[in-house]
C-alpha positions, 0 to 999 in steps of 0.5 A, spaced: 493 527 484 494 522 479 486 522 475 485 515 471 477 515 471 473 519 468 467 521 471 462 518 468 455 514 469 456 508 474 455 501 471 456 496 477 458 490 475 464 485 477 466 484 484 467 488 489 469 496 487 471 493 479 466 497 475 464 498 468 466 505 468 472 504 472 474 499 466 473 503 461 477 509 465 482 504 465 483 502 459 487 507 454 493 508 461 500 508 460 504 506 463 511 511 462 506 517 463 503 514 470 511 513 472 512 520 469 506 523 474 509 520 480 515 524 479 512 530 478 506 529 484 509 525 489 516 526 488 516 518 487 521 514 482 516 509 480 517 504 474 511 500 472 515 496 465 509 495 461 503 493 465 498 498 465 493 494 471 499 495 476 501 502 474 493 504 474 492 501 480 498 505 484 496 511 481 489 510 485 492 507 491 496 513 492 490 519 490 486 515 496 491 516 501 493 523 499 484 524 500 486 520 507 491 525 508 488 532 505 480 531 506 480 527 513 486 530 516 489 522 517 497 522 518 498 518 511 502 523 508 508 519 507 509 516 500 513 509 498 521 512 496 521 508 489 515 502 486 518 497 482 514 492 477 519 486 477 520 480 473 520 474 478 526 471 476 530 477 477 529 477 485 534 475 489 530 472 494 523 469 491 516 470 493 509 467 490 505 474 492 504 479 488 506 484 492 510 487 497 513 493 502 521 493 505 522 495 512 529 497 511 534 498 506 536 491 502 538 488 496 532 487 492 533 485 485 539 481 481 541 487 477 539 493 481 543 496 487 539 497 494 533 500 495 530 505 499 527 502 506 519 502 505 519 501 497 514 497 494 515 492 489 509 489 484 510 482 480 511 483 474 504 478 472 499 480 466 494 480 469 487 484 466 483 487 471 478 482 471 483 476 473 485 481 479 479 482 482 477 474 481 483 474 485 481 478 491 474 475 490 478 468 490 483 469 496 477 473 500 472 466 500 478 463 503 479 468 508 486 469 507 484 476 506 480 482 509 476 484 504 474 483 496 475 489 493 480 490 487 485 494 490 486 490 496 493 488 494 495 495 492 492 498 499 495 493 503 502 495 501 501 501 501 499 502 508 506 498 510 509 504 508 505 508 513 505 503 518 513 504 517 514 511 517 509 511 524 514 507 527 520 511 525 517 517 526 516 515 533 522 511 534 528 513 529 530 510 525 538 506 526 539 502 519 543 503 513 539 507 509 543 514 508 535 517 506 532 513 512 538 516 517 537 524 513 529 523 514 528 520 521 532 522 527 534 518 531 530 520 539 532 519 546 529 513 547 533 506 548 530 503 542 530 505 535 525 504 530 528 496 528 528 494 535 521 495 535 519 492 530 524 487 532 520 487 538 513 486 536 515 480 531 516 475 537 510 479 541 505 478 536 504 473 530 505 476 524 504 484 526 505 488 521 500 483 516 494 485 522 495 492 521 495 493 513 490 488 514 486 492 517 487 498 514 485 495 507 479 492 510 477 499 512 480 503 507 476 499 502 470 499 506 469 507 506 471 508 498 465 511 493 464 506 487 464 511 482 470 515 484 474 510 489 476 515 494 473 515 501 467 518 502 468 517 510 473 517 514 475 509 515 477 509 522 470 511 524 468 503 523 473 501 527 470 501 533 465 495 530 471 491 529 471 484 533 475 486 541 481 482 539 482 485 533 482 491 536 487 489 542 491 486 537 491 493 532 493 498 537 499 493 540 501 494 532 499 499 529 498 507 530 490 507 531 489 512 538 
């Protein structure tokens, strides 16, 4: 676990999960120190450039996924092979999000070879804590998100990640990548885990957005503020949520 927030006392303040004390645990973060701990913990090539906000972020991201995975038994275990900070003129197809996850092996930037399938990448923007959650806030009163909390993007891209190892563990996995070939087997079964994705694309309008949307409303629901780790297993809400959004989930994504 990557710790960047000192337990002090709890101040709310802000928006959704963005304390005083979590802004103050955030401040002094180093970025090549925060890469060199996802090396030596999560075993993940990771390069934040210089914005600490991206790498502090991750680094939460990423310990509330190993609390998923260790404290509730959820199967979340799987981490993104590499995490990128780009400049956005360096990205050979461009993008306006601030993030963004790879189902499969491609050619991402102008002057990098291809990366890994389930990479995730983070725009190269100077964003201080404060504007990131204006941000959630903003795109949350707009409905385009699912919740307001301030590490709703980072959540969001890392549960394609699961997502995506759920299909190839399930399916195998028949791409280009040598990593993905060596780590996800290909089965008995007609359809490897592209076909399906192939599949649920033209079934369902925007099926993996539905499944990351999900598990980042209900991941960010069960976080502690002064921590921001789960304190409830998040998928025990999953029952409240609207039928249709339950229908359309397990059609996606993994939630029996």
């Amino acid at each position: 676990m990557i710790t960047v927030i000192q337990n002090t006392k709890n101040i709310p303040s802000f928006g959704a999960g963005l304390t005083k004390n979590v802004v103050s645990g955030l401040s002094n973060i180093k970025t090549e120190k925060v890469a060199d701990e996802f090396k030596s913990v999560y075993k993940i090539d990771a390069d934040f450039g210089q914005n600490p906000v991206i790498a502090a972020c991750t680094a939460l991201c990423a310990d509330i996924f190993e609390c998923l995975s260790k404290q509730f038994k959820l199967p979340f275990n799987a981490t993104p092979k590499r995490l990128r900070v780009y400049n956005p003129d360096d990205l050979i197809k461009p993008t306006n999000t601030l993030g963004f996850c790879i189902p499969d092996t491609k050619l991402v930037l102008k002057s990098e070879p291809p990366f890994e399938l389930r990479s995730i990448f983070f725009a190269q923007h100077e964003l201080s804590l404060k504007e990131l959650d204006n941000i959630a806030e903003q795109k949350y009163s707009e409905g385009l998100i699912s919740s307001n909390h301030f590490l709703h993007e980072f959540i969001h891209e890392w549960s394609h990640n699961i997502h995506l190892d759920s299909l190839y563990k399930k399916f195998g996995y028949e791409g280009a990548c040598p990593y993905g070939k060596k780590m996800y087997f290909k089965n008995n079964q007609n359809n490897s885990g592209l076909d399906i994705i192939s599949k649920m694309q033209e079934q369902i309008p925007n099926p993996f957005e539905i499944v990351a949307e999900t598990y980042s409303k209900l991941i960010c629901n069960s976080l502690d503020e002064k921590t921001l780790l789960p304190k409830k297993n998040p998928f025990e809400d999953l029952k409240k949520q609207p039928e249709n959004l339950l229908k359309i989930s397990k059609q996606a994504g993994k939630f029996d």
